[in-house]
Backbone bond lengths (Angstrom), bond angles and torsions (degrees), N, CA, C in turn:
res aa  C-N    CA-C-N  psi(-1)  N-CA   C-N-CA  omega(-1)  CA-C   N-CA-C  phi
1 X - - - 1.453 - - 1.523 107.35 -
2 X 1.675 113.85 130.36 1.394 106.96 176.73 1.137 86.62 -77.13
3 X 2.086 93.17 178.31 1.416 123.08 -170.95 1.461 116.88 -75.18
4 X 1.205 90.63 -26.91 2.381 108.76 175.47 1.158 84.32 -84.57
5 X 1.461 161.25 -56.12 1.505 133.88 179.24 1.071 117.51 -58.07
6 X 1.145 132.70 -53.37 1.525 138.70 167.40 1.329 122.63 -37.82
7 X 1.410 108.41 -38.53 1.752 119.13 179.92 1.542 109.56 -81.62
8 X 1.344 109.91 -18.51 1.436 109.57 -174.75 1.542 103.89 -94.83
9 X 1.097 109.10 -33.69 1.610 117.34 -175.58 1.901 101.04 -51.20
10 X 1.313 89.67 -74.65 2.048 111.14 166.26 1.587 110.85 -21.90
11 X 1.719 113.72 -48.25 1.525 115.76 -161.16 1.485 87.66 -54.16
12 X 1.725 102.12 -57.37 1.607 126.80 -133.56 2.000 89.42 -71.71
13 X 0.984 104.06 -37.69 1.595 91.86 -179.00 1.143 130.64 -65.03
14 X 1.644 108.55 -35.94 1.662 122.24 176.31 1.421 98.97 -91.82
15 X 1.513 141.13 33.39 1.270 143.68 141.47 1.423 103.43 -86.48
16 X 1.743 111.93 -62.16 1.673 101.81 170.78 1.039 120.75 -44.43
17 X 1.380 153.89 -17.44 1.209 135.48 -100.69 2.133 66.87 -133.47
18 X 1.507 89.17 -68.54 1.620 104.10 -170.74 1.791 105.28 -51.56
19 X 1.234 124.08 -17.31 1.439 107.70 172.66 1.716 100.56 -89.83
20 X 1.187 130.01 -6.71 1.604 127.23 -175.59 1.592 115.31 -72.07
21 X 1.352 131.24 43.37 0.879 121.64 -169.44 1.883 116.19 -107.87
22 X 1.728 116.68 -176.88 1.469 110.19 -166.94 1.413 82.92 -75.60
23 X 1.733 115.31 149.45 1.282 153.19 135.96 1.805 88.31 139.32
24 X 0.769 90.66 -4.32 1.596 81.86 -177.22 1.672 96.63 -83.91
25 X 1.897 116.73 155.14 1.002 119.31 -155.18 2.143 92.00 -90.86
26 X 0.936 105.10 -33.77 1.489 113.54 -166.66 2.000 104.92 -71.57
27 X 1.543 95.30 -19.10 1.386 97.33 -172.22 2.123 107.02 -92.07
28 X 1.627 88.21 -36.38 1.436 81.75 179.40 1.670 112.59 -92.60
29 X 1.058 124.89 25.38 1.293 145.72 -160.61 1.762 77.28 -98.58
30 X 1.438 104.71 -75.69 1.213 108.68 -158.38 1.619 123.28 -72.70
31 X 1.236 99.99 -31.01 2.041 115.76 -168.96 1.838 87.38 -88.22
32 X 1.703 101.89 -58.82 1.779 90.67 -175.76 1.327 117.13 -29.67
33 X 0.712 137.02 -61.92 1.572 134.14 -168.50 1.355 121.14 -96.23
34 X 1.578 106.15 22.12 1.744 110.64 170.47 1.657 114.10 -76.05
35 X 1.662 114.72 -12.57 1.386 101.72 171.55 1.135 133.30 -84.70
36 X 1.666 104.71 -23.62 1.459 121.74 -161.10 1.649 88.68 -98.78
37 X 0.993 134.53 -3.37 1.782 127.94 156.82 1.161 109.25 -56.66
38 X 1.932 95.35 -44.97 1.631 100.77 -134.63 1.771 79.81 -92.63
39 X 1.096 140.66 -35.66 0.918 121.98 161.88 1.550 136.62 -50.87
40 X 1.008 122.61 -25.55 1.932 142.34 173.96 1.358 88.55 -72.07
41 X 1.101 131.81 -104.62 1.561 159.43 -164.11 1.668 109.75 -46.15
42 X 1.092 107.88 -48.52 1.335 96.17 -170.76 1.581 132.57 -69.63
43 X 1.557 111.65 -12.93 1.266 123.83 150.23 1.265 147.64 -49.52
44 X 2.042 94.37 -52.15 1.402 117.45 146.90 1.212 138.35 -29.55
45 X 1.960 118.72 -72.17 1.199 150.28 179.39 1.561 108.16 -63.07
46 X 1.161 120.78 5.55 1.723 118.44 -152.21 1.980 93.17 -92.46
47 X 1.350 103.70 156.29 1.437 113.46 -163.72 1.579 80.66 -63.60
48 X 1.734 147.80 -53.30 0.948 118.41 -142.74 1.779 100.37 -107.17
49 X 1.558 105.54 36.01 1.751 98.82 161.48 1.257 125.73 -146.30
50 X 1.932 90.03 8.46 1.382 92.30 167.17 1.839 117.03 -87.96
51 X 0.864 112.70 8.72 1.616 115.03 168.88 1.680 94.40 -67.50
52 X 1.169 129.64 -36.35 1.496 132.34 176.76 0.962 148.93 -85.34
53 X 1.589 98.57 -15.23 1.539 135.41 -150.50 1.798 90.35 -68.33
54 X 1.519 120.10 131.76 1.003 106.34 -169.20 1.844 91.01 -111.53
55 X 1.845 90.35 -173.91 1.895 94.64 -161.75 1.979 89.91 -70.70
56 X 0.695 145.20 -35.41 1.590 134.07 -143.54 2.276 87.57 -94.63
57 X 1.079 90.80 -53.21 1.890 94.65 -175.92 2.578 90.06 -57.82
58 X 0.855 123.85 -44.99 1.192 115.90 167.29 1.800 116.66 -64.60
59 X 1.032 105.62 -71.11 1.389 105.54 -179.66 1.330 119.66 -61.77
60 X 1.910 136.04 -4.53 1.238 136.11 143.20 1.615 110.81 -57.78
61 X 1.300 135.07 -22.80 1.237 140.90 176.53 1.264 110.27 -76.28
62 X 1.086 126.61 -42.01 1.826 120.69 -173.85 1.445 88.55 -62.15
63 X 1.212 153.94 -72.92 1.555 158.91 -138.17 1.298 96.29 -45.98
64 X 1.150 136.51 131.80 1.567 165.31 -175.94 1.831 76.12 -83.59
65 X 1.068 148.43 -64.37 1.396 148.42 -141.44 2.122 94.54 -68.21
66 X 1.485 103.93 -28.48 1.290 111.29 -158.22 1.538 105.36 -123.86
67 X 1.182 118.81 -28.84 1.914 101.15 153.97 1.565 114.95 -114.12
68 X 1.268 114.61 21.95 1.672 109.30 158.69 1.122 129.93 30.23
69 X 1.512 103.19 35.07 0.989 130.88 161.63 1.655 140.78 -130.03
70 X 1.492 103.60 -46.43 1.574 107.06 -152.33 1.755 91.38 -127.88
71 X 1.677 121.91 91.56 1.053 131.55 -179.24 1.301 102.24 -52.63
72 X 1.663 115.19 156.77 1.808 115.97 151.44 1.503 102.32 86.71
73 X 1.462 119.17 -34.37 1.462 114.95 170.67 1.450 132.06 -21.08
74 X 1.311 110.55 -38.07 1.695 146.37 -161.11 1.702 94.99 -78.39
75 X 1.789 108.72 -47.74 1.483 92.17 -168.64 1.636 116.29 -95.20
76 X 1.236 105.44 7.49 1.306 111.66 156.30 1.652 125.62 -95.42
77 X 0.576 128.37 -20.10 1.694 145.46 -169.65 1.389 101.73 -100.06
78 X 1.249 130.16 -49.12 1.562 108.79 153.50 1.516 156.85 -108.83
C-alpha cells in the first residue's frame, strides 16, 4: 500500500469513527450491552476460574446472542 493510500484509508476511518457515537443505534447496539457481558462473563473467564471454567459456561460465550459482540465465534469453538 502506498503512503497516499494509506493516508487516505486513515482520513476515511477516523471520519467513521467521528460519526460512531451514543444515540446512534449501531453504537449502542454495540457499547449498550458491554456491561451486562462484562458483567456475565467476566467472572467466568477470570485467571482464577478458568482452571474451572466448565465446557457449557465457555461455549455460552461463543453465542453472538450472549457476548453481543463477536459473530461466528460458535462455529469455531465447537
Amino acid at each position: 500500500m502506498s503512503e497516499e493510500n494509506y493516508s487516505k484509508a486513515i482520513n476515511e476511518l477516523r471520519g467513521v469513527l467521528l460519526q460512531f457515537k451514543p444515540g446512534q443505534q449501531i453504537y449502542d447496539e454495540i457499547v449498550g450491552t458491554r456491561e451486562e457481558v462484562f458483567a456475565r462473563y467476566r467472572p467466568i473467564l477470570s485467571p482464577e476460574h478458568v482452571s474451572s471454567l466448565t465446557k457449557d459456561e465457555f461455549t455460552s460465550f461463543l453465542y453472538f446472542e450472549n457476548n453481543h459482540h463477536w459473530s461466528g465465534l460458535h462455529r469455531q469453538g465447537l
